[in-house]
Kinemage of the C-alpha trace (Angstrom):
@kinemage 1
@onewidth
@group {chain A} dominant
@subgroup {mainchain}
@vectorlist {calphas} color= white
{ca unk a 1} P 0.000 0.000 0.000
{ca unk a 2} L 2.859 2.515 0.687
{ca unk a 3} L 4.073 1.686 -2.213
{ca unk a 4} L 0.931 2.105 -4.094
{ca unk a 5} L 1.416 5.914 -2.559
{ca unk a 6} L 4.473 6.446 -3.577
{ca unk a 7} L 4.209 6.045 -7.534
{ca unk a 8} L 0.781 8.332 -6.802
{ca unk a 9} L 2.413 10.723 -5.293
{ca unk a 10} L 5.329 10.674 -7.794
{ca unk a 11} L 3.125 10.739 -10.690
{ca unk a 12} L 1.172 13.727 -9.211
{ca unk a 13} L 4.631 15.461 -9.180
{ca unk a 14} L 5.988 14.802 -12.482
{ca unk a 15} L 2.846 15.516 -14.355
{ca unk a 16} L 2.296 19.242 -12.551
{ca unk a 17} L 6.138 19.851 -11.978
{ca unk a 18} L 7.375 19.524 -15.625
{ca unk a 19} L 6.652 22.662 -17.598
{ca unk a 20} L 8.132 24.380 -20.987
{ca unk a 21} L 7.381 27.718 -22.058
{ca unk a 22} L 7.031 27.518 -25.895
{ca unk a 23} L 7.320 31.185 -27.626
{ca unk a 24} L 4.230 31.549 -29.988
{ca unk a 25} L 4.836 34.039 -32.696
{ca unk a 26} L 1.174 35.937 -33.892
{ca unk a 27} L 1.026 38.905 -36.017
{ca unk a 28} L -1.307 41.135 -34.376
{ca unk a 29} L -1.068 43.646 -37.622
{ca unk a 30} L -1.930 41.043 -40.115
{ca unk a 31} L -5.507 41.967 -40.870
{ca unk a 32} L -7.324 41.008 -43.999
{ca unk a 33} L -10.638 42.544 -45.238
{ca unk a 34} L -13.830 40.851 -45.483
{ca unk a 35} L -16.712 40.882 -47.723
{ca unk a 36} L -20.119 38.999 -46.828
{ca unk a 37} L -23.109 40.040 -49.560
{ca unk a 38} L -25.977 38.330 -49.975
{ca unk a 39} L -27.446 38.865 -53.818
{ca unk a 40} L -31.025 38.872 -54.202
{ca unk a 41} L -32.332 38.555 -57.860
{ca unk a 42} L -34.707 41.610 -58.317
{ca unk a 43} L -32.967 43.492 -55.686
{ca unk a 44} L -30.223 46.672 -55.624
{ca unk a 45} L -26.908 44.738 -54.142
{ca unk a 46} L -25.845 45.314 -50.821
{ca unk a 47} L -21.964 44.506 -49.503
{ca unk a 48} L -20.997 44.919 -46.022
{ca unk a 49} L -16.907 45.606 -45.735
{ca unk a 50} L -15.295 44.998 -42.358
{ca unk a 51} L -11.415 43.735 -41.784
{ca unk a 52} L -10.188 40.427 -39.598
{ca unk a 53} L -9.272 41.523 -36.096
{ca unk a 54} L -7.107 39.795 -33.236
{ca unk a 55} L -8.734 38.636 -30.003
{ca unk a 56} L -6.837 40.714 -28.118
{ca unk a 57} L -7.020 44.286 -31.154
{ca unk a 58} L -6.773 47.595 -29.149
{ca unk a 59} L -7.172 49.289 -32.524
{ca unk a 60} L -10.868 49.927 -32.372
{ca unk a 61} L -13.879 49.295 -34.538
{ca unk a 62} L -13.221 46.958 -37.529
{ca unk a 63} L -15.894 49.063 -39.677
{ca unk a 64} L -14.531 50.141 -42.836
{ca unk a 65} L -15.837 53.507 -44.256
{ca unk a 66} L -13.967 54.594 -47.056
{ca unk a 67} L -13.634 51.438 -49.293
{ca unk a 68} L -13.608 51.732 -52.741
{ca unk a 69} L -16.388 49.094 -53.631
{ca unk a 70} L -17.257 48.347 -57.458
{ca unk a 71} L -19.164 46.009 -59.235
{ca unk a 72} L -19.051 44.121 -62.531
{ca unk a 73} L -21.696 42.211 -64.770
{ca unk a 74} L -20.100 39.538 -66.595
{ca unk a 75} L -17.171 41.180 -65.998
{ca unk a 76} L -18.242 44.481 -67.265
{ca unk a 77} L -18.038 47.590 -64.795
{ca unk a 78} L -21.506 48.906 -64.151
{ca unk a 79} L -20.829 50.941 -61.297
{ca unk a 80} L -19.309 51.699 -57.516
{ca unk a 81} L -21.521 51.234 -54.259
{ca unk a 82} L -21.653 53.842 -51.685
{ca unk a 83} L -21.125 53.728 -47.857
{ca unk a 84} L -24.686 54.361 -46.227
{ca unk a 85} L -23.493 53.324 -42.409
{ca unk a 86} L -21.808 50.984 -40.643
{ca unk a 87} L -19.922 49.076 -43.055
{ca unk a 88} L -22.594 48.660 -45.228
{ca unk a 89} L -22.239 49.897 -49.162
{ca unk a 90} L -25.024 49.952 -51.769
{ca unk a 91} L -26.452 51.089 -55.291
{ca unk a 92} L -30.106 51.604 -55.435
{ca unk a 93} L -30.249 52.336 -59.174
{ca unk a 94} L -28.864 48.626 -59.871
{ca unk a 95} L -30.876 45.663 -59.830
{ca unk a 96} L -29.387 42.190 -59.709
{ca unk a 97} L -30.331 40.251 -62.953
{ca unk a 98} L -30.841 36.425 -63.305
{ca unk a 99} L -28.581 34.114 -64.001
{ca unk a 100} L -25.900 36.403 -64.397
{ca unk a 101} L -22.175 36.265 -63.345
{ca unk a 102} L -21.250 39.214 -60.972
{ca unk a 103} L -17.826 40.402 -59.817
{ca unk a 104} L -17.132 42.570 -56.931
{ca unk a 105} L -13.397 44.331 -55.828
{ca unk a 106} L -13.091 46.092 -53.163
{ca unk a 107} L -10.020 48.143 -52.286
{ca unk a 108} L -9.050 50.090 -48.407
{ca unk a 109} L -5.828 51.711 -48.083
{ca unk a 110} L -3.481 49.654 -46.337
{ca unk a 111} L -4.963 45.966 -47.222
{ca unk a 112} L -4.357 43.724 -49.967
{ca unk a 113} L -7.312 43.968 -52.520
{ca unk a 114} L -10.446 41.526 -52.462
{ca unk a 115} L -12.240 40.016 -54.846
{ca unk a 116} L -15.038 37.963 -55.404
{ca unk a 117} L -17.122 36.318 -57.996
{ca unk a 118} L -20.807 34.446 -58.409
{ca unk a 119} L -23.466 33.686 -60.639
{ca unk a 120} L -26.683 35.079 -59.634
{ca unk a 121} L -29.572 32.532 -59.282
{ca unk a 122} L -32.983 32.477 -61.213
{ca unk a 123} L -36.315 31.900 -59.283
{ca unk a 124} L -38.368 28.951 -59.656
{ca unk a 125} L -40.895 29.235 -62.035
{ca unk a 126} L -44.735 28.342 -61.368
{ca unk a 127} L -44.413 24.345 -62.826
{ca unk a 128} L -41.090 23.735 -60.282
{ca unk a 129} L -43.267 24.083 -57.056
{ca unk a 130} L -46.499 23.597 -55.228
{ca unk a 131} L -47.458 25.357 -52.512
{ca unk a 132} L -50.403 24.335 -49.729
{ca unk a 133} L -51.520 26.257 -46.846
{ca unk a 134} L -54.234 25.028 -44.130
{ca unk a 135} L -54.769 25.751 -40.872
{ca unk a 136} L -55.120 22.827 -38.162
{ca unk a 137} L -56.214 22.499 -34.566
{ca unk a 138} L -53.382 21.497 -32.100
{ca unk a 139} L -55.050 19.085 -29.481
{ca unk a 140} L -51.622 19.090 -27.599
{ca unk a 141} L -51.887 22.663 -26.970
{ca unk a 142} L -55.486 22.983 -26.018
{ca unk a 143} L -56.890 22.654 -29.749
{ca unk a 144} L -55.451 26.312 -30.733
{ca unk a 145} L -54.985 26.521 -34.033
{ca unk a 146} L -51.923 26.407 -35.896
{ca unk a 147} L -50.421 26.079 -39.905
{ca unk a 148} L -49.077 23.574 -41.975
{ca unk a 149} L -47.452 24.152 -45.126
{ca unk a 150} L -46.691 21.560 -48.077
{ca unk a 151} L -43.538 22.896 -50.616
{ca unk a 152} L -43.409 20.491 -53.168
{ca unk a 153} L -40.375 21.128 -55.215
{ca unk a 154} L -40.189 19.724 -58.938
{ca unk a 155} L -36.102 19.287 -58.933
{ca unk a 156} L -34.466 19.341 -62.490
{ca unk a 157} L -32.382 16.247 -63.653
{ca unk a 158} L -28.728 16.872 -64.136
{ca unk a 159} L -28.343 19.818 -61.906
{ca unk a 160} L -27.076 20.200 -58.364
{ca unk a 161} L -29.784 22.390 -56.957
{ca unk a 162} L -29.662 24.158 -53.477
{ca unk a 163} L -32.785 25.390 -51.641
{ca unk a 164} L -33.213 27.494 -48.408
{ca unk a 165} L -36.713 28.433 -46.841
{ca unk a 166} L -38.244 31.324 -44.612
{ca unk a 167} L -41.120 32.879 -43.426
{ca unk a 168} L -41.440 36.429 -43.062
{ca unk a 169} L -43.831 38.292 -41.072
{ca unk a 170} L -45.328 41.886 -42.162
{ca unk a 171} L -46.933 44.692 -40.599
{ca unk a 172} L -48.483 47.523 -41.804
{ca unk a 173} L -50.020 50.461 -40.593
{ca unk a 174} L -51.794 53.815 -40.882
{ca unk a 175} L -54.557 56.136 -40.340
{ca unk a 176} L -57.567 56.738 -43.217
{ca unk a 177} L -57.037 60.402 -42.167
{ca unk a 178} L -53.532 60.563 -43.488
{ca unk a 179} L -53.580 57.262 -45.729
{ca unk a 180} L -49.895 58.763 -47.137
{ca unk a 181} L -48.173 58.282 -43.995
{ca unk a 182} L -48.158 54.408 -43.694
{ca unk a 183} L -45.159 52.555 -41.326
{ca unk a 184} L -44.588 49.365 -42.923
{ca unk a 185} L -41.923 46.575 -41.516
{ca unk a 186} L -41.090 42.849 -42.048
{ca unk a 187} L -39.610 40.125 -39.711
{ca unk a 188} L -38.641 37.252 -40.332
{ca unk a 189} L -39.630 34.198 -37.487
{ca unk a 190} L -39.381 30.618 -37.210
{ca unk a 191} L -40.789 27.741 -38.516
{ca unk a 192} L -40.320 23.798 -37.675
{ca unk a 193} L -40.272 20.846 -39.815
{ca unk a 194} L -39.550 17.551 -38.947
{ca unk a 195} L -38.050 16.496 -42.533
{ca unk a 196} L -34.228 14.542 -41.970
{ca unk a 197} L -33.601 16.247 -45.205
{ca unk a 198} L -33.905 19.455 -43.873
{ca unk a 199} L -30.551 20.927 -42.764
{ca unk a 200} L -31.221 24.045 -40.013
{ca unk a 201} L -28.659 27.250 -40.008
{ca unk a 202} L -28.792 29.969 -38.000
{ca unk a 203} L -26.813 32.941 -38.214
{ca unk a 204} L -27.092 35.630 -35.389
{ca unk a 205} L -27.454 38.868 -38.094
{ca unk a 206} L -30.094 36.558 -40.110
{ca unk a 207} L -32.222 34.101 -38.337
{ca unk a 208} L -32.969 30.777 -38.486
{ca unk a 209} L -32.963 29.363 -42.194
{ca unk a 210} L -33.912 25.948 -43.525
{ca unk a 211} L -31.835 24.625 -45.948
{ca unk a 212} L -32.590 21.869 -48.867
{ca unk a 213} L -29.769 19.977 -50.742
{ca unk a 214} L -31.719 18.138 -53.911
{ca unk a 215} L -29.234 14.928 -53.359
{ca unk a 216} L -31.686 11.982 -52.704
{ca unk a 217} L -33.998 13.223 -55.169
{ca unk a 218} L -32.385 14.801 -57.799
{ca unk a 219} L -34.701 15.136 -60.932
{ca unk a 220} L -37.823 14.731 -58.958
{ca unk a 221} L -40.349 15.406 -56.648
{ca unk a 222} L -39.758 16.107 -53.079
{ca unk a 223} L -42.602 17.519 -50.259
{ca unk a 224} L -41.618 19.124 -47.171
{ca unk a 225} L -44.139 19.545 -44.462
{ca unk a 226} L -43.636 22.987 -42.238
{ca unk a 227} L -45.160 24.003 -39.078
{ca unk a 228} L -46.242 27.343 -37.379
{ca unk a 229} L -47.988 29.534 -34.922
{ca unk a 230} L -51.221 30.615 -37.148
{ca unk a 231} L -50.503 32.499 -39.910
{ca unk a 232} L -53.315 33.715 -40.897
{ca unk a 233} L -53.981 37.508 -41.498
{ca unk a 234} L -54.694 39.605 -38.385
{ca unk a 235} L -56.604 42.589 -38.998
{ca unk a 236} L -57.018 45.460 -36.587
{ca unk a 237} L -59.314 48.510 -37.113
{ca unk a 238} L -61.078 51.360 -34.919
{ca unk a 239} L -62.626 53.307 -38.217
{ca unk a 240} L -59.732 55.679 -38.146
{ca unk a 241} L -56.437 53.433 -37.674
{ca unk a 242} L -55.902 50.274 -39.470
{ca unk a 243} L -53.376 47.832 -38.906
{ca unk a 244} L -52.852 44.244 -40.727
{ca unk a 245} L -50.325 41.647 -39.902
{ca unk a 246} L -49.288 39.039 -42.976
{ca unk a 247} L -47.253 36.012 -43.318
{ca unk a 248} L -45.510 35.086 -46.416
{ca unk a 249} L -43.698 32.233 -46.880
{ca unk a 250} L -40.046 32.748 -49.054
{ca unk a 251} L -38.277 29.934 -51.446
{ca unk a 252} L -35.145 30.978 -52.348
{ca unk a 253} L -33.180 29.406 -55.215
{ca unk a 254} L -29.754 29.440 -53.743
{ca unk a 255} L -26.351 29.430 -54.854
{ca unk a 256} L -23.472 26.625 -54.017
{ca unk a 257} L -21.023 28.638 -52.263
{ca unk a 258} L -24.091 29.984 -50.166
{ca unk a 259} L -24.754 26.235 -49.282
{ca unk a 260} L -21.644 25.390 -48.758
{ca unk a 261} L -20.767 28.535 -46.457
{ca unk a 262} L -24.117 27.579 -44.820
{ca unk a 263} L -23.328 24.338 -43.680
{ca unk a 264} L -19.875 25.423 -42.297
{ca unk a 265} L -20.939 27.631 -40.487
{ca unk a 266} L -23.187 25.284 -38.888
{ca unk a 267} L -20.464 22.895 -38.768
{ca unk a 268} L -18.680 25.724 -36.259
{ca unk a 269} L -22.148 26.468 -34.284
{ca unk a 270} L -21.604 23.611 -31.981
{ca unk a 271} L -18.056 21.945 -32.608
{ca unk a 272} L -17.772 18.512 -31.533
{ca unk a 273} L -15.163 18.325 -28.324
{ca unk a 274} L -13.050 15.270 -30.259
{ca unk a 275} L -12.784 17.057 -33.735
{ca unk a 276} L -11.287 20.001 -35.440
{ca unk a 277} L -13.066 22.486 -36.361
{ca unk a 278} L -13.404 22.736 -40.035
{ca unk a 279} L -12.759 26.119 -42.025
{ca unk a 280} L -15.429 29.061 -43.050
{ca unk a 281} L -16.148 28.563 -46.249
{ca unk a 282} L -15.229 31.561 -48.081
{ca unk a 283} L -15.291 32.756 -52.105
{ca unk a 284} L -13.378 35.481 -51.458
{ca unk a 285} L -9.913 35.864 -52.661
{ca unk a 286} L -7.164 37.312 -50.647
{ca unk a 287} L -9.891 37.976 -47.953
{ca unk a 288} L -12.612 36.423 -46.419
{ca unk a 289} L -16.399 36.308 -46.416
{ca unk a 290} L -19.191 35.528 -48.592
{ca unk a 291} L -20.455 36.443 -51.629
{ca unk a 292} L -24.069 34.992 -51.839
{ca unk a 293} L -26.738 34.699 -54.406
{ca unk a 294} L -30.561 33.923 -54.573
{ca unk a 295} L -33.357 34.064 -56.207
{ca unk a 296} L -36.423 33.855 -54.181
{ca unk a 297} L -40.613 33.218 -54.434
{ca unk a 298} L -42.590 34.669 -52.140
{ca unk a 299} L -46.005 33.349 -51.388
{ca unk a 300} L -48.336 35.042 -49.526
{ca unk a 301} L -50.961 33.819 -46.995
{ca unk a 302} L -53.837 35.337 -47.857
{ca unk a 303} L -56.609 33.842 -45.833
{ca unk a 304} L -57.972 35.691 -42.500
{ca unk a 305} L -57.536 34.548 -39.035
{ca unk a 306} L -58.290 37.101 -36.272
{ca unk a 307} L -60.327 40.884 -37.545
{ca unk a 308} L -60.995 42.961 -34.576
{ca unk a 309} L -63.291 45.967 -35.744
{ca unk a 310} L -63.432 48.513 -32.566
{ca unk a 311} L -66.247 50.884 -33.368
């Protein structure tokens, strides 16, 4: 037994006692610029520009303000986007087109300049999808009524196709006396579906997006079933004020790289303990970031839930 002690005790010693200081080299100044975009087909573009910053960066905000941002359509220049706030650079007289390849360098004084390049993505047409809205009664919940929506998706043959899904909430409001000044403003919320093939992402300045990789059934038809609080219309009115809540449900086309950037992040969201952690994805050359593209349907819910008249 005293032995037994011994070799504890001796193994206790050795295994807090040895030490070795190992010099680790990090360059503090070696920040990159980054680029995230997300390209919506219909819409003016939008790029935020930040740089890469150490944990431990004294040199303030990483919001870059005076980049030089332009953009090209199949590699043609068509114009520079403008800082508006925070990082954040736009166009409003340029829409995105379909199914076009767009090219985006951005240069800062002081960083190497970035580049990045995708093909913009083209909405599904009418005879790709089916869309099915009803409202059910939730016994588990004291038979309130909620929604169930059935996307049927028509894949093509021969194509890798990506798909991502959300649900957006809208309210709108104003006063019959002064119909002009309306406040109008979206949201987007949650929805649940129970599908394996359904991969979920969420991303803190986004949401929670649904994600759809046509693998197991390339070339043809797939259902998913979603689920939701009612979504119905909610209607509010006194005679003077009006006020009207809608839900519409978005499918967005989506690009590879914004699958593929999707899914690594997620990969990152909750690292197992015993692995690596695997890398961003990133399109971006000599940077990092994003450049995303989609094209997306939006179908309204139409039917009325709650109207409240206050007369």
């Amino acid at each position: 037994m005293k032995n037994n002690l011994s070799l504890l005790f001796l193994s206790v010693f050795l295994f807090f006692g040895c030490e070795k200081e190992v010099d680790l080299k990090i360059d503090e100044n070696d920040s990159k610029l980054i680029l995230n975009a997300w390209f919506k087909t219909g819409q003016h573009p939008v790029v935020e520009i930040n740089r890469s910053t150490f944990i431990f960066d004294k040199r303030g905000t990483n919001v870059i303000q005076n980049a030089e941002v332009t953009l090209f359509e199949n590699d043609i220049e068509i114009g520079t986007l403008e800082h508006f706030g925070s990082g954040f650079y736009q166009n409003e007289s340029i829409e995105i087109k379909p199914n076009t390849a767009y090219k985006i360098l951005a240069k800062v004084d002081g960083f190497e300049e970035i580049k990045a390049i995708e093909k913009s993505s083209k909405k599904l047409t009418e005879d790709e999808y089916e869309f099915e809205y009803r409202t059910v009664e939730d016994m588990q919940h004291g038979y309130e009524e909620r929604s169930e929506i059935d996307i049927t998706i028509k894949d093509k043959a021969l194509t890798d196709d990506f798909y991502l899904f959300r649900l957006k909430n809208t309210s709108k409001d104003w006063n019959t006396d002064n119909p002009g000044d309306t406040t109008y403003s979206e949201t987007y919320t949650y929805i649940e579906s129970s599908d394996l093939q359904i991969e979920d992402v969420y991303l803190n300045s986004i949401g929670n997006l649904k994600i759809l990789k046509d693998e197991i059934f390339n070339g043809n038809e797939y259902t998913i079933r979603f689920n939701s609080y009612d979504l119905r219309k909610d209607v509010y009115t006194d005679g003077t004020y009006y006020s009207e809540q809608q839900n519409i449900f978005e499918i967005h086309r989506i690009s590879k790289s914004f699958y593929l950037y999707l899914k690594s992040v997620q990969f990152n969201q909750y690292p197992d303990p015993f692995t690596e952690p695997t890398q961003i994805f990133t399109n971006v050359e000599n940077g990092y970031g994003i450049l995303a593209t989609s094209a997306v349907v939006e179908l309204p819910i139409d039917e009325f839930g709650e109207i409240e008249i206050n007369e």
